[in-house]
N, C-alpha and C positions, 0 to 999 in steps of 0.2 A: 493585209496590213504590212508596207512595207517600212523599210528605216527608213527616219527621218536624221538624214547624216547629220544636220545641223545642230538639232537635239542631242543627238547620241555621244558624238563624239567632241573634245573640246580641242583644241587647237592650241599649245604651248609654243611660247619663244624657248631658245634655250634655257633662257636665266629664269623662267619662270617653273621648267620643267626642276631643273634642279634646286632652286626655293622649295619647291613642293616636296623636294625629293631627296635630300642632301642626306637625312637620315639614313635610309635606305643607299645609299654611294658611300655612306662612313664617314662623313664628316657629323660626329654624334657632339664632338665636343673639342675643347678649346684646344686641349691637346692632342688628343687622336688627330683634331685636323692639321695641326702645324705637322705630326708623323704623315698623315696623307700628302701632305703639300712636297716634304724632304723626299718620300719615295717616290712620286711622279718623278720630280725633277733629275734625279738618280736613276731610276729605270729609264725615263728618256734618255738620258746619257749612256749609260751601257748603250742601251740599244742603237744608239745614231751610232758609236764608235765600233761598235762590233757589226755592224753592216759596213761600215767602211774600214774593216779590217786594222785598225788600230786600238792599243791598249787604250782606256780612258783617264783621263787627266783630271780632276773634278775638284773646282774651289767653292765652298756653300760660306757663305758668311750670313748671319745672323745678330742683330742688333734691335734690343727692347725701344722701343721708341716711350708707349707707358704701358698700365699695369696690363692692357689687352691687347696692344698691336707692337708689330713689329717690321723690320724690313729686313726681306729675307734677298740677299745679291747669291745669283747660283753662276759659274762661269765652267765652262769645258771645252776639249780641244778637238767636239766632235766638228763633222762636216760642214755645220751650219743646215740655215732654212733658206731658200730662193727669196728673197724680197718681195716679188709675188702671191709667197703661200705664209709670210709670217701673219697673217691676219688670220689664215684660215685656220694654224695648227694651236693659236695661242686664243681664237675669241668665237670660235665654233666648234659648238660639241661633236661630238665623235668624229672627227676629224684625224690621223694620226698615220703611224706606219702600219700600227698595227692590222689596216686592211690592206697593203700590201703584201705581208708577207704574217703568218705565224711566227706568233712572240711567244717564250715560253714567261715572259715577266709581264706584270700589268695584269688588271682585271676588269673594269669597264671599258675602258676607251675613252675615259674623259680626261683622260691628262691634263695638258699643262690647262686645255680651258675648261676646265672646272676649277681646277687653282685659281687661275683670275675672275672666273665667279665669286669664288668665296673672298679672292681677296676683295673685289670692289663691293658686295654686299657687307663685309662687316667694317669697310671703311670709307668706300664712300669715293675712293680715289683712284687713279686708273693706273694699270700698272704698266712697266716701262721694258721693252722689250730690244735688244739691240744683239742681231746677229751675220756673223760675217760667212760668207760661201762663198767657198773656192770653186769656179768655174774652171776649169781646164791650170792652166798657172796663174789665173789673176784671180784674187781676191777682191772681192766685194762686198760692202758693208758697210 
C-alpha cells in the first residue's frame, strides 16, 4: 500500500500557508503584529547595512488611518534591492539574506513578505514598495 501523494499531502500558496499559520509565525494579535511588522523592517535594516558595512540610518513613520489600520512608511540608507529581486524579497515567502549568509537577528525567514501578507489580508490593499540600488556609482530606482 503505497502513498497516494495527492491525498496525503496538500499543496499551499504562500498567503494560504501563512493564513493557516500566522499564529504559529506571531502574528497572534493586533499588536504583537504591528511589533512584528516594526522588527522585520528594522532587522532587515541592520542587516542590509551591516553587510555593506555602513552604520544604519532608519526613518519608521507611523500614522492611524482608523481604529484598526494604519500606514506604516519605513525609509533607510541601506544598499537597496536590484529591481529584479524587489518582487521576490517583498511578495515571496522565505525569500531573504538570510539564506545567504547566517543572521544572528530574525527568526523565520518571512520578513518583509509576511508583513505584506498581513498587511493585504487585513486590508485589502496592496502595499507600495519603492527601492533605489547603487550599481557601481549610478543609482537606480
Amino acid at each position: 500500500m503505497g502513498l497516494d501523494w495527492e491525498e496525503d499531502f496538500q499543496r499551499l500558496t504562500p498567503s494560504e500557508f501563512f493564513r493557516k499559520n500566522k499564529q504559529m509565525l506571531g502574528f497572534t494579535g493586533k499588536i504583537r503584529s504591528l511589533t512584528i511588522v516594526f522588527h522585520e523592517l528594522i532587522t532587515n535594516s541592520f542587516d542590509a547595512c551591516e553587510e555593506a558595512g555602513i552604520l544604519p540610518d532608519i526613518d519608521i513613520e507611523l500614522k492611524r488611518v482608523d481604529k484598526e489600520h494604519y500606514i506604516l512608511r519605513h525609509k533607510d540608507n541601506g544598499p537597496g534591492i536590484p529591481e529584479e529581486y524587489v518582487m521576490q524579497v517583498y511578495c515571496m515567502m522565505f525569500a531573504g539574506s538570510k539564506f545567504r549568509n547566517i543572521q544572528s537577528r530574525g527568526q523565520q525567514g518571512l520578513g518583509c513578505s509576511g508583513c505584506v501578507l498581513l498587511s493585504q489580508m487585513t486590508t485589502g490593499k496592496p502595499a507600495r514598495v519603492i527601492s533605489c540600488y547603487k550599481d557601481g556609482d549610478e543609482i537606480k530606482g
